[in-house]
C-alpha positions in Angstrom: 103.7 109.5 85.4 103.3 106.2 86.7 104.2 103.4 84.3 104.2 99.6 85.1 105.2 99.3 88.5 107.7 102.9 88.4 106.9 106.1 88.1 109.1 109.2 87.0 109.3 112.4 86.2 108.3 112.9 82.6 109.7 115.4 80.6 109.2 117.1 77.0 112.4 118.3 75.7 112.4 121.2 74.5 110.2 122.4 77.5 113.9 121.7 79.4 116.6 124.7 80.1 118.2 125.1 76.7 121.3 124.2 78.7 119.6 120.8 79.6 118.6 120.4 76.3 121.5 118.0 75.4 123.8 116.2 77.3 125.7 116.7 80.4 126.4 117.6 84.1 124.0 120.8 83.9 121.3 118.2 82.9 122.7 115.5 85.3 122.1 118.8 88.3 118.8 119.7 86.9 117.6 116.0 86.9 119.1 115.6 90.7 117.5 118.5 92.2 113.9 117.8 91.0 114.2 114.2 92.4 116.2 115.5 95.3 119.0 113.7 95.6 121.3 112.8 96.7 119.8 112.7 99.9 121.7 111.2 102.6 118.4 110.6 104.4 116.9 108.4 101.8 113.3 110.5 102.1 113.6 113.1 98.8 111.7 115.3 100.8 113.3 118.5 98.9 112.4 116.7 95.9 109.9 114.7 93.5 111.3 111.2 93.7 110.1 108.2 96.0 113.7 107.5 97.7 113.2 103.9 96.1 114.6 102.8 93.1 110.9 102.2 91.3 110.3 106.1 91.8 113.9 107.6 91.1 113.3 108.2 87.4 113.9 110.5 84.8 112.7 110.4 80.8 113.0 113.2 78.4 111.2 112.1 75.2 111.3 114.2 71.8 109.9 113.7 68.1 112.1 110.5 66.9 114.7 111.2 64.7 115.3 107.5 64.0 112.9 106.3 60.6 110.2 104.7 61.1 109.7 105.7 65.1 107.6 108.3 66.4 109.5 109.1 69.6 113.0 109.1 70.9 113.2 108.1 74.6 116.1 108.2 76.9 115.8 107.1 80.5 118.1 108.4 83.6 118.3 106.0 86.5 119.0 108.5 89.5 120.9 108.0 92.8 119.3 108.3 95.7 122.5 108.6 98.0 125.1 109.8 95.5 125.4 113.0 92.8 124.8 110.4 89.5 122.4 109.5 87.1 122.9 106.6 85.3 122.0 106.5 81.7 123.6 102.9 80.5 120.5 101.0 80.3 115.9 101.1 79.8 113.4 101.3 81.9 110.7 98.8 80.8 108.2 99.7 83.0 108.7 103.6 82.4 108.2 102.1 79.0 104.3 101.6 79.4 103.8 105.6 80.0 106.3 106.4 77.5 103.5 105.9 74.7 100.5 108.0 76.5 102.9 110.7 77.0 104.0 110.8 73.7 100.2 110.9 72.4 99.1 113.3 75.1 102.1 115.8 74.0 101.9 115.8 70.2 105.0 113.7 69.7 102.5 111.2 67.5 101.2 112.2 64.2 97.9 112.9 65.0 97.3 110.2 61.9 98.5 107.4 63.5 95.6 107.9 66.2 92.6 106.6 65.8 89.6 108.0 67.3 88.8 104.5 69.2 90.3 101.4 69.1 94.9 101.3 69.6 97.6 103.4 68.7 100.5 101.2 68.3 104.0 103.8 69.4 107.0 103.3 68.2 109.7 103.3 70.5 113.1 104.2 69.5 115.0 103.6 73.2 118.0 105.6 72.5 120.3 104.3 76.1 120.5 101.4 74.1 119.4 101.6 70.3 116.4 99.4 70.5 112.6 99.9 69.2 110.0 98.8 71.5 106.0 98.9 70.5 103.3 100.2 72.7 100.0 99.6 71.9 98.2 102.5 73.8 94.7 102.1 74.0 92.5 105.2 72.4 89.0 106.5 73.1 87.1 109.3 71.6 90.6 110.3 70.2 92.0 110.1 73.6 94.3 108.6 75.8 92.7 105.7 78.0 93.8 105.0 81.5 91.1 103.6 83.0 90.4 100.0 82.8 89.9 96.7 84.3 93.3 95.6 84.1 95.1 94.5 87.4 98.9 94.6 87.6 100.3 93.1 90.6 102.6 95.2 92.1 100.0 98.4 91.1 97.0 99.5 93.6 94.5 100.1 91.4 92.9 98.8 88.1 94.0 100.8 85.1 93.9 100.1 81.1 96.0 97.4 79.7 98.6 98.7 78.1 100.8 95.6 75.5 104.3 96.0 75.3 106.9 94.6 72.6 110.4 94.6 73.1 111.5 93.9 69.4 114.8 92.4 69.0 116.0 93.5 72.4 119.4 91.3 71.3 120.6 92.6 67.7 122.0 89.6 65.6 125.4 90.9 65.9 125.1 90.7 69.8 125.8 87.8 72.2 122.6 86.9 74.0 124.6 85.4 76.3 128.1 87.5 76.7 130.0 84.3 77.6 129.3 82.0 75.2 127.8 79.4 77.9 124.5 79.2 79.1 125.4 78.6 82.3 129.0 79.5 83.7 130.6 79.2 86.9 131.2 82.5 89.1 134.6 82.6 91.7 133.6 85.3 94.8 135.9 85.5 97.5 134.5 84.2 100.4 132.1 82.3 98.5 131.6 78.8 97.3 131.7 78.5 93.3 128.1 79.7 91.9 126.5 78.8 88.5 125.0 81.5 87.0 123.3 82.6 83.7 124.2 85.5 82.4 122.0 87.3 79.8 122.1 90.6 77.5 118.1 90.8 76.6 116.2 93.9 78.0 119.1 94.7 80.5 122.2 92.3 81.8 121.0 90.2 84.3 123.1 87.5 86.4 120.8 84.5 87.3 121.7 82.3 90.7 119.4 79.5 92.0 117.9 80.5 94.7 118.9 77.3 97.0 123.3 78.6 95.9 122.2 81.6 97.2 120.5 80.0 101.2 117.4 81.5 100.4 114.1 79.6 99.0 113.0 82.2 96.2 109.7 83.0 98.0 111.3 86.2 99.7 109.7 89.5 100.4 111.4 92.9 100.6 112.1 92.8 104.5 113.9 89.7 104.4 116.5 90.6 101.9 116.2 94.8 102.4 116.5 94.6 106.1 119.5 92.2 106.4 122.7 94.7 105.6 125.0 91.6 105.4 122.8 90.2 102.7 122.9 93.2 100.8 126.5 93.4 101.3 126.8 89.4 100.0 124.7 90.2 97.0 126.4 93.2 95.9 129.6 91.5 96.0 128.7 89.0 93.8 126.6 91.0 91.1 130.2 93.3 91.1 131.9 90.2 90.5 129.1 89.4 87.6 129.6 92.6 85.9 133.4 91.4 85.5 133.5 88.4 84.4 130.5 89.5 82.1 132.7 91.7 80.4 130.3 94.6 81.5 133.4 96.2 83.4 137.3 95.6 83.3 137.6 95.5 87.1 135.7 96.0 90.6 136.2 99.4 90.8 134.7 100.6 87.5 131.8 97.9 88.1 130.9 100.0 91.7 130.5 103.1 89.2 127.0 101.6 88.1 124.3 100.1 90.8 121.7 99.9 87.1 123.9 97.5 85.4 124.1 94.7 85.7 120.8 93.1 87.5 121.5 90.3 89.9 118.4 87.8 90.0 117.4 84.5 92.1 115.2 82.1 90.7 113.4 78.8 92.2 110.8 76.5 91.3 106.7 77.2 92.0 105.9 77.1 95.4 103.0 78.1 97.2 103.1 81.9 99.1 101.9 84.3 100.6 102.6 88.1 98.6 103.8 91.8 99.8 99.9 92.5 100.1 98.9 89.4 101.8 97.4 87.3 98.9 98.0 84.0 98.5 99.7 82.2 95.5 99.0 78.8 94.8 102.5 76.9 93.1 99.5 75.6 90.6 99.3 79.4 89.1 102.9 80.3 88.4 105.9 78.6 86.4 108.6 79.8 88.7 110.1 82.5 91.4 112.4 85.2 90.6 113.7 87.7 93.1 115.8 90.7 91.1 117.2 93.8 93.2 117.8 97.1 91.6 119.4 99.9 93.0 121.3 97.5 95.6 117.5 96.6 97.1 115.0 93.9 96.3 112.8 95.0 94.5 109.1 94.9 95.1 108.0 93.5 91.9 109.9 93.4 88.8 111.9 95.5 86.7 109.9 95.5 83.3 113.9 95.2 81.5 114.5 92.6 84.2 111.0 90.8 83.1 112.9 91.1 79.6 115.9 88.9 80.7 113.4 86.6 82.4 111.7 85.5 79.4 114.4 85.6 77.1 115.9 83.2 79.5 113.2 80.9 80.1 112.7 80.3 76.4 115.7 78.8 76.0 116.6 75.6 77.3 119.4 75.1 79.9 119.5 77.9 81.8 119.2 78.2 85.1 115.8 80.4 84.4 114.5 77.6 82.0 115.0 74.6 84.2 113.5 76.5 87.2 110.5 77.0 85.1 110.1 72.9 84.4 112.7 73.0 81.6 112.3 72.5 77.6 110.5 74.7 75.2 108.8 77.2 76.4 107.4 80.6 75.1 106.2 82.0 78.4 106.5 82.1 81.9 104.2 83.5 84.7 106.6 83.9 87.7 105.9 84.9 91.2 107.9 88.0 92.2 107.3 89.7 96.1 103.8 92.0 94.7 102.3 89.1 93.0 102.3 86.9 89.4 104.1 88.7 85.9 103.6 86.5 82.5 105.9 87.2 79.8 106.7 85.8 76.4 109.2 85.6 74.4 110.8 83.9 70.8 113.9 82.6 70.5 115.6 80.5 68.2 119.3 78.9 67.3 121.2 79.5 64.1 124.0 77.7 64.0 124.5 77.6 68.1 123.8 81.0 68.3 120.4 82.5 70.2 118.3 85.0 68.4 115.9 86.7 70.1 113.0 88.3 67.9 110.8 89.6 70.5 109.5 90.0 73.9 106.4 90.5 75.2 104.0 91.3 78.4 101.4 93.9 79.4 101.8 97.0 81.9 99.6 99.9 82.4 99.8 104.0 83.0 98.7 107.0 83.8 99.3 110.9 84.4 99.3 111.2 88.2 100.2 115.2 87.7 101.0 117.9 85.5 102.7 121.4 85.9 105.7 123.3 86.5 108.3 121.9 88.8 110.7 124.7 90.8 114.3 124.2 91.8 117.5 126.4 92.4 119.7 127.2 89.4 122.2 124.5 89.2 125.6 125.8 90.0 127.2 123.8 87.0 127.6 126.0 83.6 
């Protein structure tokens, strides 16, 4: 399925290998294999994924064993290079075709659908224990994909498909890990960087896109085809993840490329996108560049869309003043594909940021269905 801006390999779970059926490296093996990786080629020809970190995916959804949910869905982030799926954090645009799957494969009382008009699916994310909303779109009692909704980033016009990222920071959590809003980050070799760092949707580091030497209006080639760069920026988000408290030291922080997101933000600026159209500064609030997977990505992570909004509603950080400053309860930003708006609601209880919810629209649909055929894994 293709949801948002990703797409992955969907899959029921009890229609697994019983020994797949719950956790582990027989699961991790199966997962590889149909992506094909690791691949040291980078192509996944022997395999379903996209050898890009937007088509890499894995879901298994079930029948939600959380109260008031209808479906339990856990996301694997897989390697393309290396024998590991991650499963520490979401993927919010896999998110968007979490609900049509769930419809399509009787995971949703059929009660809860209408015959026209929206289902609203509820999400129970089980990597990390939060509920997000779908509201799928339903006609004649069916699933709807087509539509006139453009998403920048996606070829073609599908249905609009609303997502709500309820309370992706629980009250007992620190939206922002450090206490500060903005901190300073030492990296060998580098001058002293301020950076926001933020736990809503995923951990994201943000840098200002000037600390950084670039001007935030950056397409894929000019950050994926400079190795040095890459080199530079994965330094720095392992250096994050430390002083984040995501990991004790560099080495355990090189044992996730998913977490945390490293992010560069500027103000609006006129440019020109991946697909040649042109973006007037007058249209958007801001640039953000986010890489996942070590790569820029070519839109936006729907959990790094999460961060972004969170961020931007609450003044001081670096996302928030790059966006004009003050109060604000959306954004559109200008990413490499195009223009993303998300919302968000946050408030301050005695100096601490809650975050009730986040919100923006993505689309999907089933791009095929069937039986997929691999070795048996060698792992028992």
């Amino acid at each position: 399925m293709r949801g948002g801006t990703s797409k992955g390999v969907f899959y029921k779970l009890d229609d697994l290998p019983v020994a797949a059926q719950v956790p582990g490296s027989y699961r991790d093996e199966v997962l590889l294999r149909v992506i094909g990786s690791p691949d040291p080629y980078a192509k996944h020809t022997d395999g379903m994924g996209g050898a890009t970190s937007s088509t890499s995916k894995s879901v298994i959804l079930s029948k939600s064993t959380q109260a008031g949910h209808d479906v339990d869905y856990l996301f694997g982030q897989v390697a393309i290079d290396k024998p590991f799926v991650d499963w520490s954090g979401n993927c919010g645009n896999l998110t968007a075709a979490v609900g049509s799957f769930a419809i399509n494969n009787g995971l949703v009382d059929a009660a809860r659908i209408p015959e026209n008009g929206v289902c609203e699916v509820r999400i129970w994310q089980q990597n990390i224990g939060k509920t997000i909303l779908a509201s799928v779109p339903i006609t004649n009692g069916q699933v709807q994909e087509t539509g006139d909704f453009m998403l920048d980033g996606v070829t073609f016009p599908a249905a609009e498909v609303p997502i709500a990222f309820v309370a992706p920071v629980e009250s007992d959590e620190a939206v922002f890990p450090t206490g500060q809003l903005v901190d300073t980050l030492v990296v060998p070799d580098e001058a002293p960087l301020e950076v926001t760092m933020i736990n809503s949707g995923i951990p994201t580091l943000f840098f200002r896109a000037e600390d950084l030497g670039y001007t935030g209006t950056e397409l894929q080639e000019a950050i994926n085809g400079d190795v040095n760069a890459l080199t530079r920026l994965e330094k720095i988000r392992l250096h994050g993840a430390v002083h984040m408290g995501l990991s004790p030291d560099i080495e355990t922080a090189q044992t996730s490329q998913h977490i945390p997101k490293i992010a560069f933000v500027s103000e609006a600026k006129s440019y020109t996108t991946s697909s040649g159209a042109a973006v007037s500064a007058e249209q958007i609030d801001l640039h953000v560049r986010a890489l996942s997977m070590g790569k820029l990505h070519h839109a936006m992570m729907g959990t790094a869309a999460v961060a972004i909004g969170t961020a931007a509603a609450i003044p001081g950080t670096i996302v928030n003043l790059a966006a004009g400053g003050g109060e604000l309860t959306d954004v559109t930003f200008g990413h490499p594909s195009g223009t993303l708006k998300v919302g968000a609601k946050a408030t301050q209880n005695d100096s601490k940021w809650e975050v009730e919810q986040v919100t923006m629209s993505r689309s999907a649909r089933v791009l095929m269905e069937g039986w997929v055929r691999i070795p048996e894994p060698q792992v028992k």
